[in-house]
C-alpha positions as CSV (number, residue, x, y, z in Angstrom):
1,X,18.5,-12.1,30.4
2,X,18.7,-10.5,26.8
3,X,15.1,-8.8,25.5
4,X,15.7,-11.6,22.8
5,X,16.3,-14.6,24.6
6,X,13.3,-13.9,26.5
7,X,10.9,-13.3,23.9
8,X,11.9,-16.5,22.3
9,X,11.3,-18.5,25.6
10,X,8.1,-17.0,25.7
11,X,7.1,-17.5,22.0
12,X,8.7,-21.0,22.9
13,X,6.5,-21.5,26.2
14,X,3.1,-20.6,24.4
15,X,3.9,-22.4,21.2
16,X,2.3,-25.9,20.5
17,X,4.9,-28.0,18.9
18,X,3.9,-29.8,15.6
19,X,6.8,-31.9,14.6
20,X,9.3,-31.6,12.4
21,X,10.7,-28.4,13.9
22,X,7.4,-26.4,13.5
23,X,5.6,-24.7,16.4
24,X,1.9,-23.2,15.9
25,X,1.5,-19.3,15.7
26,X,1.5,-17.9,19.0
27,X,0.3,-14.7,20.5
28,X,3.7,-12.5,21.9
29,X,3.7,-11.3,25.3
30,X,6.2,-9.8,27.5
31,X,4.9,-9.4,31.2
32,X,7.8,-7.8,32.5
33,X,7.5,-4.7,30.4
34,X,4.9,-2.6,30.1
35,X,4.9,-3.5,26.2
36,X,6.4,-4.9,23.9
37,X,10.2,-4.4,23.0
38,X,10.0,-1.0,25.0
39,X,13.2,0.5,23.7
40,X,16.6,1.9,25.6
41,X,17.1,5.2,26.0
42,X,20.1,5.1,23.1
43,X,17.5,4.4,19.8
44,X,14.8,2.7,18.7
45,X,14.0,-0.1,16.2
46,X,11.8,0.3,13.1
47,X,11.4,-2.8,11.1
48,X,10.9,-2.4,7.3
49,X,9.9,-5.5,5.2
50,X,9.5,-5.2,1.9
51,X,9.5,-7.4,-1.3
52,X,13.2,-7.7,-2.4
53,X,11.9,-10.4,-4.7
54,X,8.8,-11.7,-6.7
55,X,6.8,-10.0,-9.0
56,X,6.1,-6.4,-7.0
57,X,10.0,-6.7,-6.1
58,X,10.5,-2.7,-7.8
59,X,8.0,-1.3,-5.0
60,X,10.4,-2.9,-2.7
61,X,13.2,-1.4,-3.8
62,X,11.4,2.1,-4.1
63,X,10.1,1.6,-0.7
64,X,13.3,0.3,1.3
65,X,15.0,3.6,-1.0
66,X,12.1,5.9,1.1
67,X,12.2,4.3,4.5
68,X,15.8,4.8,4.7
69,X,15.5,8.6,3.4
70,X,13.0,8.9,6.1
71,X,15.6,7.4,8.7
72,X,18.0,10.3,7.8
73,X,15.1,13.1,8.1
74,X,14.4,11.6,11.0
75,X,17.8,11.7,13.0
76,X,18.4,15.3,11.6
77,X,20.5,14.2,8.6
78,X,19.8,15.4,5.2
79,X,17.5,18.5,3.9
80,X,14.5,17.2,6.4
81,X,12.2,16.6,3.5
82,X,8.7,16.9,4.5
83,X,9.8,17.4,8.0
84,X,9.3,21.2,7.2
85,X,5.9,20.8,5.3
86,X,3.7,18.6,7.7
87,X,1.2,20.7,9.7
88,X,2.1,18.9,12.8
89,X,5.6,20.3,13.3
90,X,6.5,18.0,16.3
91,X,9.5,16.1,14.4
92,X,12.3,18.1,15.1
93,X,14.9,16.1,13.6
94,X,16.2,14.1,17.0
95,X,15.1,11.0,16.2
96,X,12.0,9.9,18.0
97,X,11.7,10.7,21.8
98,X,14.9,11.8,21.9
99,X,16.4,8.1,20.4
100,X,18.4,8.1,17.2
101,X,16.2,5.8,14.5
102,X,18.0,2.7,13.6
103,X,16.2,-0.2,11.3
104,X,16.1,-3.8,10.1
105,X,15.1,-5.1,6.5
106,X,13.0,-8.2,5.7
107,X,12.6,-9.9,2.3
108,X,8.4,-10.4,1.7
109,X,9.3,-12.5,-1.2
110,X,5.3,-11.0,-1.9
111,X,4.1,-14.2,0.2
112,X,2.5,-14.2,3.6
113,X,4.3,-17.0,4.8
114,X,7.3,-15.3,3.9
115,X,6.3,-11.5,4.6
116,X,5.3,-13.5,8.5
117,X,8.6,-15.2,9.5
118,X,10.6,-11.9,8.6
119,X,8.4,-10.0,10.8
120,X,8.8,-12.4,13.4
121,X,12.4,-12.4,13.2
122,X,12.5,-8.5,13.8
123,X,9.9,-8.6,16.2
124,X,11.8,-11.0,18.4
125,X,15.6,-10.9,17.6
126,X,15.5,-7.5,16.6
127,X,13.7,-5.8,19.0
128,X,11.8,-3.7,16.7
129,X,8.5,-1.9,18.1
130,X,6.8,-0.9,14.4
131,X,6.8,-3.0,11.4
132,X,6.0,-1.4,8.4
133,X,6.2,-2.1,4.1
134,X,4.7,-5.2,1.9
135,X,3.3,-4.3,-1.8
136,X,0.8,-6.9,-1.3
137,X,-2.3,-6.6,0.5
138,X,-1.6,-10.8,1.0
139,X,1.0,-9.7,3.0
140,X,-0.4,-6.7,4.7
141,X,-3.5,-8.8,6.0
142,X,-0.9,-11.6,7.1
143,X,1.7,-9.1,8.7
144,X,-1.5,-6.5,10.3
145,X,-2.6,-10.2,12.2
146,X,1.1,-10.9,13.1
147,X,1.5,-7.3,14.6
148,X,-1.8,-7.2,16.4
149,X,-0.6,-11.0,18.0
150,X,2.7,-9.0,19.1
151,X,1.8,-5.9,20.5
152,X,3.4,-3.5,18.3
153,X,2.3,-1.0,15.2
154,X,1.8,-2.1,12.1
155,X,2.1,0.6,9.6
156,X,1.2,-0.9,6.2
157,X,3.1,0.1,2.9
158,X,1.1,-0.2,-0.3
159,X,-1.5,-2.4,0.3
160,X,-4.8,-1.8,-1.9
161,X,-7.7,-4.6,-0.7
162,X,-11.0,-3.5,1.0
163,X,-10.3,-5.9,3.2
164,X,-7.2,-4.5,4.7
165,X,-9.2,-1.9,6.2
166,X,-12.4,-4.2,5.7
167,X,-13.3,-7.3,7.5
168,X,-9.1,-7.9,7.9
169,X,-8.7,-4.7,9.7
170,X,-6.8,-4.9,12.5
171,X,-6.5,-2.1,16.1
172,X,-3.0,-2.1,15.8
173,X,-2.4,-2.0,11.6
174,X,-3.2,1.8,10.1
175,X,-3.2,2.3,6.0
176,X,-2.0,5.7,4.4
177,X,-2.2,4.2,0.7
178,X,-6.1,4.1,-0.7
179,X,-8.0,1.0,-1.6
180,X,-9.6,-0.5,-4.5
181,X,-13.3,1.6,-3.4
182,X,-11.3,4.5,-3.4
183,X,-10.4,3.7,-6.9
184,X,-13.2,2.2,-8.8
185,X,-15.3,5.8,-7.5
186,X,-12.8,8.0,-8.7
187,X,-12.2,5.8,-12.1
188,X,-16.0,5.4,-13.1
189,X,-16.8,9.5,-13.8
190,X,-14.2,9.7,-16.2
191,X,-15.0,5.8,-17.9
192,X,-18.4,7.2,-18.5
193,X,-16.3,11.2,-20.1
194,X,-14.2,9.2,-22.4
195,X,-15.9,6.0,-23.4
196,X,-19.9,6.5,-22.8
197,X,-22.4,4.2,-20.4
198,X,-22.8,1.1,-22.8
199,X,-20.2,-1.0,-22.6
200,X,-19.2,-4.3,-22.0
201,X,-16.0,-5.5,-19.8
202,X,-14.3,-8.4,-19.1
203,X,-12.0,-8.5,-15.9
204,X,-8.4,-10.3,-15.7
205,X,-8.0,-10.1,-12.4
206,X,-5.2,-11.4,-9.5
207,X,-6.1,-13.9,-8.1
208,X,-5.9,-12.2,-4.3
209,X,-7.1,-10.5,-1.6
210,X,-6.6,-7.4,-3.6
211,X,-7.9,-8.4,-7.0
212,X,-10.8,-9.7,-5.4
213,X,-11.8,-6.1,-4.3
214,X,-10.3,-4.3,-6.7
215,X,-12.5,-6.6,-9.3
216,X,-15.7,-6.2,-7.1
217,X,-15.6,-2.3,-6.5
218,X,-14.3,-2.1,-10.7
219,X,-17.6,-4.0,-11.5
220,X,-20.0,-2.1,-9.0
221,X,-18.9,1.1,-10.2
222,X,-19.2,0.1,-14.0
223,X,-22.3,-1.8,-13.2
224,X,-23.7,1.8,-12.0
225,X,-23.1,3.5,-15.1
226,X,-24.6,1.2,-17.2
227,X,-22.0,-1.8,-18.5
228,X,-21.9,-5.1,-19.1
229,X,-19.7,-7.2,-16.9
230,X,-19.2,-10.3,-20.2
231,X,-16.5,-12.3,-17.8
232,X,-14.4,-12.7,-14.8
233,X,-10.6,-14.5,-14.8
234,X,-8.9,-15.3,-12.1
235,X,-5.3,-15.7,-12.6
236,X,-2.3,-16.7,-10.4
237,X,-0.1,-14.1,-9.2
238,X,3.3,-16.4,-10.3
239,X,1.9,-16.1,-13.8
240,X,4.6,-14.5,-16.3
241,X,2.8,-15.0,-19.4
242,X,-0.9,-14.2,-19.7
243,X,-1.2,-14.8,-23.4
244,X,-3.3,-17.7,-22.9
245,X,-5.9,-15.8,-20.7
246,X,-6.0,-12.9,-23.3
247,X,-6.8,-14.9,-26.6
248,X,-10.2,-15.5,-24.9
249,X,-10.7,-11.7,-24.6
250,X,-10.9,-11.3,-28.5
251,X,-13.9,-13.8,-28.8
252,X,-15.9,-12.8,-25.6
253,X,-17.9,-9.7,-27.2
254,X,-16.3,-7.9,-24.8
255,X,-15.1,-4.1,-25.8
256,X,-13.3,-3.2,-22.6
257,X,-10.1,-5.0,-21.2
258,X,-9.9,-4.4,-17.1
259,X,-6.6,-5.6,-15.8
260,X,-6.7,-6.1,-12.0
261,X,-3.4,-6.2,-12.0
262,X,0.4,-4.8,-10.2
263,X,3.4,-4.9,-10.5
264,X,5.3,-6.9,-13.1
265,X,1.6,-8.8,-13.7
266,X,0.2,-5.9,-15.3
267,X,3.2,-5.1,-17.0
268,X,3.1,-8.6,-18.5
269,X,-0.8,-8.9,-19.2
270,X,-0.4,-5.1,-20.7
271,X,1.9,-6.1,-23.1
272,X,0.5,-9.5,-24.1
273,X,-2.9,-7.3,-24.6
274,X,-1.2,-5.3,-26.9
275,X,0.5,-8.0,-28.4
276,X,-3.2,-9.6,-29.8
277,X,-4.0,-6.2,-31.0
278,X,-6.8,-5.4,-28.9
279,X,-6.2,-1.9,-28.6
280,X,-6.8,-2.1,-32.9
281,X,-9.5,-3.9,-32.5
282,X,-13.3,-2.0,-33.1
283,X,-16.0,-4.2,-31.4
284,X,-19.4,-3.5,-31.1
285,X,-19.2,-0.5,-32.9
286,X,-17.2,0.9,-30.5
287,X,-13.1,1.2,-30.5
288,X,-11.3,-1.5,-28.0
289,X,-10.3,-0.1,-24.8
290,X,-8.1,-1.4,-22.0
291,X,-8.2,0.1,-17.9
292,X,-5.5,-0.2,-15.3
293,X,-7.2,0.4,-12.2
294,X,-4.3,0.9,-10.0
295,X,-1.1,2.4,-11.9
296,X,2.4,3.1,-10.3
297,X,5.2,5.1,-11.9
298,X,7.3,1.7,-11.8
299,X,4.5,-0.4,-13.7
300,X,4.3,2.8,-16.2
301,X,8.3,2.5,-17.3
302,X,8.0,-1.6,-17.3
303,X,4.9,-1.2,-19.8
304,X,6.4,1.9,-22.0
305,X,4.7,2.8,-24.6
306,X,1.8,0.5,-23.9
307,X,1.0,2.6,-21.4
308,X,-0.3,5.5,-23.6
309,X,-3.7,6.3,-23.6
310,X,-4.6,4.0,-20.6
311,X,-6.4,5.3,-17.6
312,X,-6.2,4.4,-13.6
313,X,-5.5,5.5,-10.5
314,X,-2.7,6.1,-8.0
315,X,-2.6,7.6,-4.4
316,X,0.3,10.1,-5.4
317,X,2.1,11.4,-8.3
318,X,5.8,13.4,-8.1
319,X,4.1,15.7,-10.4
320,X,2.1,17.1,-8.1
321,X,2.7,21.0,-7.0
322,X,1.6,21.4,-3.0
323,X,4.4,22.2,-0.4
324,X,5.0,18.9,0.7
325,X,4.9,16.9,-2.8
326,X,7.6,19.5,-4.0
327,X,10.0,19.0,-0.6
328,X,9.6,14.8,-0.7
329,X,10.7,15.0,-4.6
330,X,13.6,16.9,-4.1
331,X,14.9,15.5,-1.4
332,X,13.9,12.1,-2.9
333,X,15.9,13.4,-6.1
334,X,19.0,14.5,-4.5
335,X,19.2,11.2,-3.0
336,X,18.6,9.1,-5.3
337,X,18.5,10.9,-8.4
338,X,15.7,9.7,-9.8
339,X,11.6,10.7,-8.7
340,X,9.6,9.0,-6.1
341,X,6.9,6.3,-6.6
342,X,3.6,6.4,-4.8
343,X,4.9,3.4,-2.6
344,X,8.3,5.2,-1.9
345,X,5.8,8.4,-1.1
346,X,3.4,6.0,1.4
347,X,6.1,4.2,3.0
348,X,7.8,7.3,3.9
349,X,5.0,9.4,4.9
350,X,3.6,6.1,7.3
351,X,7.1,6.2,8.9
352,X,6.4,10.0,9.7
353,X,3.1,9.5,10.8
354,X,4.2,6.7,13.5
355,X,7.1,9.4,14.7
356,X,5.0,12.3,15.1
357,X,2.5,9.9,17.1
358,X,4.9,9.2,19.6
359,X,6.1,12.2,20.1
360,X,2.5,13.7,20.1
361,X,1.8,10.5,22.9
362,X,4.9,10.9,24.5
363,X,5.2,7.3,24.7
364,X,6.5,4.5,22.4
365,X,3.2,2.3,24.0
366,X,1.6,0.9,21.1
367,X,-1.8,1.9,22.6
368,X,-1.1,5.5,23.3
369,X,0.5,5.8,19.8
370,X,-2.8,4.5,18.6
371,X,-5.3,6.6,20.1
372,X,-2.8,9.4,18.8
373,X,-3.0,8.1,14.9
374,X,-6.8,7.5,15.6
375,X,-8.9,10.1,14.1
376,X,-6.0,12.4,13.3
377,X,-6.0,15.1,10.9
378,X,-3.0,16.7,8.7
379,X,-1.6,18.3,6.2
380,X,1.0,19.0,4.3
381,X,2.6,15.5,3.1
382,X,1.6,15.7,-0.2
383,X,-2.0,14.4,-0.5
384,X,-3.8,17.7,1.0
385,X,-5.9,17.5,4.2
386,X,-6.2,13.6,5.4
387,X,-8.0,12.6,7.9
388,X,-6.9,9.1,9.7
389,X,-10.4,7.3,10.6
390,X,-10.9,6.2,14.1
391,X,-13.7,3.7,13.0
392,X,-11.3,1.4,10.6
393,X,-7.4,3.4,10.5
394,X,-8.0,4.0,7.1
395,X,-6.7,7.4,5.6
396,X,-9.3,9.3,3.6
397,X,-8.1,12.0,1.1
398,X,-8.0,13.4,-2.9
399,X,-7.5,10.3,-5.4
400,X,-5.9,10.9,-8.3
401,X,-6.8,9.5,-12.0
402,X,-3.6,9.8,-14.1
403,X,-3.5,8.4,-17.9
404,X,-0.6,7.2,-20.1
405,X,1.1,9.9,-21.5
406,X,1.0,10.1,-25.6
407,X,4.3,12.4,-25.6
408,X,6.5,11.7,-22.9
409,X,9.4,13.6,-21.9
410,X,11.6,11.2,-19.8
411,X,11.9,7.8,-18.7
412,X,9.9,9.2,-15.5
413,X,7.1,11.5,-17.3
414,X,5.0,8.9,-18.4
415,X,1.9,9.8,-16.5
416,X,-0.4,12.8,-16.6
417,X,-2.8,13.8,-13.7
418,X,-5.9,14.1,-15.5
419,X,-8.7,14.4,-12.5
420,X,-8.1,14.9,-8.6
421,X,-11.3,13.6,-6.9
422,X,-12.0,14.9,-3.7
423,X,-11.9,12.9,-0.6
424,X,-15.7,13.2,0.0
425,X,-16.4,11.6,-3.6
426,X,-14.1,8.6,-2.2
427,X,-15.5,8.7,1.2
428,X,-18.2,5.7,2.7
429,X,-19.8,4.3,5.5
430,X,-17.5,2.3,7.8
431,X,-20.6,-0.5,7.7
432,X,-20.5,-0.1,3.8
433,X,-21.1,-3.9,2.6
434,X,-17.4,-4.1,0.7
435,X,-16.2,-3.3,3.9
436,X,-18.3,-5.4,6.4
437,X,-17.5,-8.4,8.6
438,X,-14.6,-7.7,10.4
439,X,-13.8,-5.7,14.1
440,X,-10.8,-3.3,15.0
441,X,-11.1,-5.2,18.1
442,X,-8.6,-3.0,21.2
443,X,-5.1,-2.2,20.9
444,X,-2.5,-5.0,22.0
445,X,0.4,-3.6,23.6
446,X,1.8,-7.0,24.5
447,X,1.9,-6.4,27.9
């Protein structure tokens, strides 16, 4: 009998059915193997699932463009990238364990339900032992639960919450990208440079796992230095048009805008922002300002112009001049002709990471490639020495604060690096209260 046809009696077997077709979630097994989709001895399965539509559908795209690079690198095709640059050196460019790479896409549609049943489908049809991707920490919580039910890694993509690493955090997920703590520390010392401890902010935020943290750690931080939090707006993340929740902004007495906002959302609440004239506007003495929290390259050339000025933060910039930034970008480049985004950078750099950890555990065992990835340290792929935490499998390293650049010189220079904070200033307790309520739990390997 096929590996498919019998994980799908299996997922039959322990599935309560519910009428109309439907069967209840069900937790994947496999006794017969020692875990889950063990692979031949020809190649090996990596699932990448990704939003190819909805409103963060340009990550997507950037990341499916970097998972695929990564693929080449990989099975020795191509310049090797970053291969060359990371400090552990065990990639050698023969695939993984000696299989040649091979990979499956999934549309996220950024929804859970969505981001769940593709997953699902590559888990069981597809065979594939890692999935990895989403630009929504929605799906990241919803896919990490999936993966931990299945037995195999779960490498997320760009996913932002507390919670994925929080109270949602998962033995089997690991995160590369940062998280909305991360940001809101390295954001508030240069608020308080540029625009002074006395002000007062109202907060559009998504109305998500992510905005939800990224709103809470924005307002802690600001709270800290002294500002006013005037209101908090919850808005849907289908919204297209937000000039009906900025009108209220020009009323409220507030004098900063915070948009906790991605993808096409902030490009959309930017503009409209812009649009009233808030950015004109003097209020309380004091001239109007707007912060991005969270910025991307791709959100930066949707917003043009109306980026300039604005500050956030981002987990990696092409910009940036170390060994490994400088071999990703070129080889990116040649490829694609264009510079990387921070979620093409994360997605490619996680599919590295879960390489070199089977080859480092000499096993494709979900369990030994987690006590591999658990506590590791490295360098050289473009965000300086990071350290993967055993106590969460969250990755802790230099945050950048980049701002909207007034003179840009290409469609692609429209950000400038304007602090790096170091990885201690971003670094907390694993019991930090943001973070509480949740257990890594053990490693599943679906045996």
């Amino acid at each position: 009998m096929s590996n498919y046809y019998l994980n799908r009696r299996k997922f039959l077997q322990g599935s309560a059915v519910l009428g109309a077709g439907l069967v209840a979630p069900t937790i994947f097994s496999r006794a017969a193997s020692a875990y889950t989709n063990e692979p031949g001895k020809g190649s090996v399965v990596l699932g990448f699932n990704v939003p190819q539509s909805g409103p963060y559908a340009d990550e997507g795209a950037d990341e499916l463009r970097a998972y695929k690079l990564a693929v080449k690198h990989l099975n020795g095709e191509g310049d090797g990238g970053m291969l060359g640059t990371f400090s552990s050196q065990m990639l050698k460019g023969t695939g993984i364990l000696g299989r040649k790479v091979e990979y499956v896409t999934g549309d996220t549609q950024t929804k859970s339900d969505a981001a769940r049943a593709s997953a699902r489908a590559m888990i069981e049809k597809d065979g594939a032992i890692m999935i990895t991707g989403g630009s929504s920490s929605g799906v990241a919580v919803a896919v990490q639960s999936l993966c931990q039910d299945a037995g195999v890694i779960f490498m997320a993509g760009l996913t932002h919450s507390n919670d994925t690493t929080g109270k949602d955090k998962k033995a089997n997920g690991f995160r590369h990208f940062f998280n909305a703590y991360m940001s809101a520390a390295a954001l508030a010392p240069v608020l308080s440079e540029h625009y002074g401890n006395d002000r007062k902010a109202y907060h559009l935020t998504a109305d998500y796992t992510w905005g939800w943290t990224q709103e809470q750690s924005m307002i802690a931080a600001t709270e800290e230095l002294g500002w006013e939090t005037v209101n908090t707006v919850r808005t849907p993340l289908s919204a297209t048009d937000f000039s009906s929740y900025i009108a209220p902004v020009t009323n409220s007495g507030a004098d900063v805008l915070i948009l906790n906002h991605y993808g096409s959302n902030m490009v959309n609440s930017l503009t409209n922002a812009v649009q009233f004239g808030l950015r004109e506007k003097m209020v309380n003495g004091k001239q109007f300002e707007i912060v991005v929290p969270l910025y991307s390259r791709l959100m930066a050339r949707g917003a043009g112009d109306n980026v300039k000025g604005i500050f956030g933060s981002t987990n990696w910039h092409w910009s940036l001049q170390d060994e490994g930034s400088k071999a990703f970008v070129a080889s990116y480049g040649k490829e694609y002709g264009q510079p990387p985004s921070q979620a093409a950078h994360t997605c490619y750099v996680q599919t590295l990471l879960y390489a070199d950890a089977a080859e480092r555990a000499g096993s494709f065992n979900p369990c030994a490639i987690a006590e591999a990835l658990e506590g590791f340290e490295f360098d050289g792929l473009g965000n300086g020495k990071t350290l993967y935490r055993a106590d969460d499998h969250q990755c802790f390293k230099d945050v950048l604060v980049v701002r909207g650049k007034e003179n840009p010189t290409s469609e692609f220079d429209l950000l400038e690096v304007v602090n790096v904070t170091s990885a201690d200033k971003v670094t907390y307790d694993p019991n930090h209260p943001m973070f509480a309520g949740g257990s890594l739990g053990k490693c599943n390997s679906g045996a």
